[in-house]
PyMOL commands that place a pseudoatom at each C-alpha (Angstrom):
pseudoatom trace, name=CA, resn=UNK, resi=1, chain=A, elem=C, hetatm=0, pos=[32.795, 120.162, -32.805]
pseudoatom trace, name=CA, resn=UNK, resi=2, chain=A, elem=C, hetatm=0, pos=[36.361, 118.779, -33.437]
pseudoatom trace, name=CA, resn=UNK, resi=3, chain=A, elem=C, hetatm=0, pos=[39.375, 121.468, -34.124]
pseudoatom trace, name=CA, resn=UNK, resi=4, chain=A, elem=C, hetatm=0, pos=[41.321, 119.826, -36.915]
pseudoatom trace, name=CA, resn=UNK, resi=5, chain=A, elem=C, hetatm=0, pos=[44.751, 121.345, -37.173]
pseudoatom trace, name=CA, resn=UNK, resi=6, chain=A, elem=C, hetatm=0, pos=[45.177, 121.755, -41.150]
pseudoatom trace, name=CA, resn=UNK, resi=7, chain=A, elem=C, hetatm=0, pos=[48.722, 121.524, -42.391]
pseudoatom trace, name=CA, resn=UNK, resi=8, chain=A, elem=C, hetatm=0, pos=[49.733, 122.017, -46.161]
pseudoatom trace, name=CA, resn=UNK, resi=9, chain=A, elem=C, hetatm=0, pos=[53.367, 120.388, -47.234]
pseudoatom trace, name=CA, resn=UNK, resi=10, chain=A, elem=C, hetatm=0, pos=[55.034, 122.513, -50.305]
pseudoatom trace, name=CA, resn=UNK, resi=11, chain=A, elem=C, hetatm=0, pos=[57.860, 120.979, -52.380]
pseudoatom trace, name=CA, resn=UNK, resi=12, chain=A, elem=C, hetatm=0, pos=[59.730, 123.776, -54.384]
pseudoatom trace, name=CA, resn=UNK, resi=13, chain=A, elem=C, hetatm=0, pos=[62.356, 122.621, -57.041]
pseudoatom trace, name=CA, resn=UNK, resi=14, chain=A, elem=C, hetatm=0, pos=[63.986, 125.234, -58.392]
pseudoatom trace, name=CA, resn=UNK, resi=15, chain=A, elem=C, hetatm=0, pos=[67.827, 125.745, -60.807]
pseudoatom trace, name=CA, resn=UNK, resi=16, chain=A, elem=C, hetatm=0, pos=[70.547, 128.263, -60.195]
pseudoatom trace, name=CA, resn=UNK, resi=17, chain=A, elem=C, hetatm=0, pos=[73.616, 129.452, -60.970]
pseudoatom trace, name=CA, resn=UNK, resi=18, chain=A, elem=C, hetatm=0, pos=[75.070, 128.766, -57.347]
pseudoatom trace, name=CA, resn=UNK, resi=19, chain=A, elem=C, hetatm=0, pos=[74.663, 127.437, -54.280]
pseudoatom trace, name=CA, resn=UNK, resi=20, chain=A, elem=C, hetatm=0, pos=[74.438, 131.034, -52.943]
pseudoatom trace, name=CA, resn=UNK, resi=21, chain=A, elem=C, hetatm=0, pos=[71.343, 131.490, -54.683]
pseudoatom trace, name=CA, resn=UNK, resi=22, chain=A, elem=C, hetatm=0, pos=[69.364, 128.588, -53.316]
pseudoatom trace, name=CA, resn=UNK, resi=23, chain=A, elem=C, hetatm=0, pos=[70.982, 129.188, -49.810]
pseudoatom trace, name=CA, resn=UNK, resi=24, chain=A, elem=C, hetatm=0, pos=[69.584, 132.986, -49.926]
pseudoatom trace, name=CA, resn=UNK, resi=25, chain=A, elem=C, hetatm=0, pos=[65.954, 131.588, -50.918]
pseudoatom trace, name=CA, resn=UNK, resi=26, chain=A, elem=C, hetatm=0, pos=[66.069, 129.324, -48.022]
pseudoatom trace, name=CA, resn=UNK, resi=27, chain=A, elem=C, hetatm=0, pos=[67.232, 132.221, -45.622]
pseudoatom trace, name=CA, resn=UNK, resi=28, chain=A, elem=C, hetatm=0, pos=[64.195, 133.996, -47.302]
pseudoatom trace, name=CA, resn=UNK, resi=29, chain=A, elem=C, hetatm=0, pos=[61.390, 131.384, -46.780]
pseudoatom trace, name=CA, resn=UNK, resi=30, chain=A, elem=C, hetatm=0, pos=[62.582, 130.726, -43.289]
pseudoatom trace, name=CA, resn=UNK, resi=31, chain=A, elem=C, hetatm=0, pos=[61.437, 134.540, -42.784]
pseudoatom trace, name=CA, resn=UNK, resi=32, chain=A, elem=C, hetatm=0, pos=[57.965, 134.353, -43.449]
pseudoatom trace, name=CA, resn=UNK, resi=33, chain=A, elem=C, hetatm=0, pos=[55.851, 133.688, -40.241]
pseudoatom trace, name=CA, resn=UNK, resi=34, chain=A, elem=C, hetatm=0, pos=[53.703, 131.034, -41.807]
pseudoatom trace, name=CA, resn=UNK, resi=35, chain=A, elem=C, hetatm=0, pos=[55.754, 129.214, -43.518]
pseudoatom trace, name=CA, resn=UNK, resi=36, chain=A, elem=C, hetatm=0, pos=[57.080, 126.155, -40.996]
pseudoatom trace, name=CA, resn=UNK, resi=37, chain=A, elem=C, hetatm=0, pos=[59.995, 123.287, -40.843]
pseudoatom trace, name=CA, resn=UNK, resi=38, chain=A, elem=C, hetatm=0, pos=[61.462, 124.799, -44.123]
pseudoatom trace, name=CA, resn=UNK, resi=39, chain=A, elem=C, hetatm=0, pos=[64.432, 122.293, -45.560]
pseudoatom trace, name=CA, resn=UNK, resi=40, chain=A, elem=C, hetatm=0, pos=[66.465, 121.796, -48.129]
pseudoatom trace, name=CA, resn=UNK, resi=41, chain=A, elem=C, hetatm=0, pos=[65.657, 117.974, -48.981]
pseudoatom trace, name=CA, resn=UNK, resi=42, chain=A, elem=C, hetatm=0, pos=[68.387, 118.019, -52.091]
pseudoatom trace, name=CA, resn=UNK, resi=43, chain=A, elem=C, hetatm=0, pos=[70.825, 120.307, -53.775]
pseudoatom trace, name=CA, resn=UNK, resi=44, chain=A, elem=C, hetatm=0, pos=[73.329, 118.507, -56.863]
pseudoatom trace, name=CA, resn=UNK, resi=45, chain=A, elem=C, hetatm=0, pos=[74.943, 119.433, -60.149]
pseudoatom trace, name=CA, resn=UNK, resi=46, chain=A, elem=C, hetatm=0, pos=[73.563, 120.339, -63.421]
pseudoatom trace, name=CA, resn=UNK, resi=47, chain=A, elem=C, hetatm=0, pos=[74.966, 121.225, -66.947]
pseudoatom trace, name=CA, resn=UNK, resi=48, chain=A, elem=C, hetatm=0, pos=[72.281, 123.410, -68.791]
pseudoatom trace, name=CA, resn=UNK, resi=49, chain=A, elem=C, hetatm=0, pos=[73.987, 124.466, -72.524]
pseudoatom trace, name=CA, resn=UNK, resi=50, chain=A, elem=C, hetatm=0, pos=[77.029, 123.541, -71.242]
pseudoatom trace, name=CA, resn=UNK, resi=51, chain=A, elem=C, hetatm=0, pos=[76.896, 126.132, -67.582]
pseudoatom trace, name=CA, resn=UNK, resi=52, chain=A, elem=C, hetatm=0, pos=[77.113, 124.092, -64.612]
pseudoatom trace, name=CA, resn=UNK, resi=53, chain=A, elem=C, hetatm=0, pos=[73.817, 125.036, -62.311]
pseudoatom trace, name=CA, resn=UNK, resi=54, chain=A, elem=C, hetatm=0, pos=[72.614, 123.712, -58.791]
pseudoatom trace, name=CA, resn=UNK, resi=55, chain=A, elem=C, hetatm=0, pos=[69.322, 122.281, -59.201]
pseudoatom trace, name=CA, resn=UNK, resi=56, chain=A, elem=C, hetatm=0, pos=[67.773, 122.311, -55.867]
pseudoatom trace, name=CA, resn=UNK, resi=57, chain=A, elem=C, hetatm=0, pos=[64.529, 120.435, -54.331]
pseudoatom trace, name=CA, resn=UNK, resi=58, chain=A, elem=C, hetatm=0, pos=[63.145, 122.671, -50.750]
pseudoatom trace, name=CA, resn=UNK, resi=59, chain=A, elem=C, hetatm=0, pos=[59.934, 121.646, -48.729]
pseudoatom trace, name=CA, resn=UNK, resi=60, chain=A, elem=C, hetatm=0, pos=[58.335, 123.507, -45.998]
pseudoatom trace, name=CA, resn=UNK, resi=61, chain=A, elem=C, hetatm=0, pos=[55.054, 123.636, -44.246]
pseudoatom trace, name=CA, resn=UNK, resi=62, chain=A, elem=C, hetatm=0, pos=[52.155, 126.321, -44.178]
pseudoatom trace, name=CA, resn=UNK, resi=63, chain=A, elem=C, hetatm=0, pos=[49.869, 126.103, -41.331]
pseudoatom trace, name=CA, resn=UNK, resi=64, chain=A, elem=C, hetatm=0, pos=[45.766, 126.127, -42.740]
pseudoatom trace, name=CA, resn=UNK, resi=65, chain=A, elem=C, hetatm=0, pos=[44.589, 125.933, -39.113]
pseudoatom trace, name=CA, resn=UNK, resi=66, chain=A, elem=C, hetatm=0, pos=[42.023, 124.632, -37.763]
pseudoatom trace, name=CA, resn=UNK, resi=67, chain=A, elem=C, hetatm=0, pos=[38.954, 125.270, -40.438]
pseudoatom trace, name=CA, resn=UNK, resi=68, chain=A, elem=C, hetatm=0, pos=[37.282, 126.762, -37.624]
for i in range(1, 68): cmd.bond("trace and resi %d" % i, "trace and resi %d" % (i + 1))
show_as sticks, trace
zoom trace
């Protein structure tokens, strides 16, 4: 039988008040064991009822392995 490595891509948007908040996240998912090649792909302004917000788009990998 053939191993077939099994690879799942997550996108994660997300809003907050800072770019603190987003940067802590990211600190966060780079911590869990299984989670792979996380990135921030975009980070920009946003006015929500008149508070400017970061709105933030992160991707990162989770390994399914091999289905074996």
């Amino acid at each position: 039988s053939t191993d077939v490595s099994r690879k799942l891509l997550c996108k994660l948007s997300g809003v907050t008040p800072s770019d603190a908040d987003w940067a802590s996240l990211l600190a966060k998912l780079r911590r869990v064991p299984y989670f792979q090649d996380v990135r921030l792909e975009a980070a920009h302004d946003k006015v929500d009822s008149g508070h400017l917000m970061r709105q933030f788009d992160v991707s990162f990998v989770v390994d399914l392995g091999n289905g074996g």
